[in-house]
C-alpha positions in Angstrom: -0.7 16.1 -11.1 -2.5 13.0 -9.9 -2.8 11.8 -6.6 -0.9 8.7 -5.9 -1.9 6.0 -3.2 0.6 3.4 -2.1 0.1 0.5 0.5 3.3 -0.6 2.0 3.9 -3.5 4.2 6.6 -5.2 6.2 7.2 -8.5 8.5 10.7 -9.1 8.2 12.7 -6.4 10.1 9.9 -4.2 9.9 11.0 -1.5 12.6 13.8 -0.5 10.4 12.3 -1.4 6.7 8.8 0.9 6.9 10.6 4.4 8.5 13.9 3.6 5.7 11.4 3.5 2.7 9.5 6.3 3.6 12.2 7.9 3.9 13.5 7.1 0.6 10.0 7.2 -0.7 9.8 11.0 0.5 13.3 11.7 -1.1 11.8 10.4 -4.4 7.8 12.1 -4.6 8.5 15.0 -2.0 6.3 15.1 0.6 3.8 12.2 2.0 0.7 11.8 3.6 0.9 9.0 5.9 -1.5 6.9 7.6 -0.8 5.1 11.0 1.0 1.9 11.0 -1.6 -0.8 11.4 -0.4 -4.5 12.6 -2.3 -7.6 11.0 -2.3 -11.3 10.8 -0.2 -12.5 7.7 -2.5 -13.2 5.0 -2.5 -16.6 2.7 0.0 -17.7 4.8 1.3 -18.8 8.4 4.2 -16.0 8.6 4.9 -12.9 11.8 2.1 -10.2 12.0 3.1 -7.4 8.9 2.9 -3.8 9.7 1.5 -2.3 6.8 0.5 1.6 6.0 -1.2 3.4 3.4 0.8 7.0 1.8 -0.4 9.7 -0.6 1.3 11.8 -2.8 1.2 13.9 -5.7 3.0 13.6 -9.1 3.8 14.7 -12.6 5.3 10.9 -13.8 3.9 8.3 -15.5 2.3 5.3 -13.7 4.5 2.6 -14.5 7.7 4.8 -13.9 6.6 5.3 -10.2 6.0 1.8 -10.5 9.3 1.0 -11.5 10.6 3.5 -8.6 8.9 1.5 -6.0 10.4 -1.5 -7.5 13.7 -0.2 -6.9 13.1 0.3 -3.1 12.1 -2.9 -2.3 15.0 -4.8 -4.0 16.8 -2.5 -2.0 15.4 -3.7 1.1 16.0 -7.3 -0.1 13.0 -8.4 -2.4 14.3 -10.6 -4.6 12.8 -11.5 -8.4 12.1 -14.9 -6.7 9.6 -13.4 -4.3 6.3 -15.1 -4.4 3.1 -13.1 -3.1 2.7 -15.0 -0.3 5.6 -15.3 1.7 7.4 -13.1 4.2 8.6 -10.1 3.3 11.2 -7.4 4.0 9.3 -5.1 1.8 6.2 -4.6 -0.2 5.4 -1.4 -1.7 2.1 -1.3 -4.2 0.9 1.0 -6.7 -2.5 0.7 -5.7 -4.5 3.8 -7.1 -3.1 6.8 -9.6 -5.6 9.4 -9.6 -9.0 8.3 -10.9 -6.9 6.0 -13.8 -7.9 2.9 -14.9 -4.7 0.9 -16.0 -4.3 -2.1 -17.2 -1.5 -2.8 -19.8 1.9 -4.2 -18.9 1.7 -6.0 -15.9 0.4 -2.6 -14.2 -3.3 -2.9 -12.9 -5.0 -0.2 -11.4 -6.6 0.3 -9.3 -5.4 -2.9 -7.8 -8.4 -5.1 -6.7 -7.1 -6.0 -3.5 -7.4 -2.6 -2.1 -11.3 -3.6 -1.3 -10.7 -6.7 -0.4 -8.0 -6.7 2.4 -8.4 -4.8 6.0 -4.6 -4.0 5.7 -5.2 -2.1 2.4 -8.6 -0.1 2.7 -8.1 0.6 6.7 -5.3 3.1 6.2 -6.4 4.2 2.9 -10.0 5.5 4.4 -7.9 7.1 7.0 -5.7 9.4 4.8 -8.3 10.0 2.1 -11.8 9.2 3.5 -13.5 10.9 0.6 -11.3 10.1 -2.7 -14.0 7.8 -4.8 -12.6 4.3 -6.1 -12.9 4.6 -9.8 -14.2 1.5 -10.6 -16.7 1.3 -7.5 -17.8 4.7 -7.4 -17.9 4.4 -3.5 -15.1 6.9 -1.3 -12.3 4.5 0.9 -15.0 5.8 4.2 -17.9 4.5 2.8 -15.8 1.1 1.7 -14.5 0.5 5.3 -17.7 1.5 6.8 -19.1 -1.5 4.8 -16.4 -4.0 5.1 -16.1 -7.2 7.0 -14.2 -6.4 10.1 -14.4 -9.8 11.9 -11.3 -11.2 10.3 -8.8 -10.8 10.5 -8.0 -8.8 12.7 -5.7 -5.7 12.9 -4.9 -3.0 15.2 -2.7 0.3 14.7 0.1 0.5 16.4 3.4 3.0 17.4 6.7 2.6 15.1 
């Protein structure tokens, strides 16, 4: 079984879009580690803070079939296949790590660069799983955040 790591994030309706997809993401994977809900500045573009997450699971499927999955919750919420990446959004669930796998075929990368890159990604993923090791880097998501570039921009966690 690999390990699965998901970033989720919401700044339309997000009170009632992050606790529905987890919900629906627990009824599909079984049961979730979950990190705190973290607010942050929209990124790449003027738009309401997002509240974004990290969650962890295990599972038996194929990459791109979770990857399909999670497509199917967000156009659920409301993602159309006119959504651009930066824009506001109901929902935005990413494959961001399956196990130690490096994928890249078919649209699917992983692990997705951004995940060392963005405070709203690598926060709440050294939180739930301070010592898994990024497969390309070779560094665990603790010693990532512990090196990272707090000063912007800025996010703090904050209670559903």
């Amino acid at each position: 079984m690999a390990e699965v790591f998901l970033s989720l994030g919401s700044n339309v309706e997000k009170e009632r879009h992050i606790p529905e997809a987890l919900a629906e993401l627990e009824a599909l994977f079984g049961p979730l580690t979950v990190s705190s809900i973290y607010e942050s500045e929209a990124v790449g573009f003027a738009g309401d803070p997002f509240y974004n997450l990290a969650v962890r699971f295990r599972s038996d499927l194929p990459a791109w079939e979770i990857a399909r999955m999670l497509r199917e919750v967000e156009v659920a919420h409301g993602r159309t296949a006119e959504s651009r990446k930066f824009e506001p959004r109901t929902l935005d669930i990413d494959l961001v790590l399956y196990g130690s796998q490096v994928v890249a075929e078919d649209g699917l990368r992983l692990p997705r660069e951004e995940v060392a890159k963005f405070a709203f990604m690598l926060e709440p993923l050294a939180e739930i799983a301070p010592g898994f090791k990024h497969p390309v880097l070779g560094l665990d998501f603790a010693e990532l955040w512990e090196g990272f570039d707090k000063s912007q921009p800025r996010q703090r966690r904050v209670e559903l």
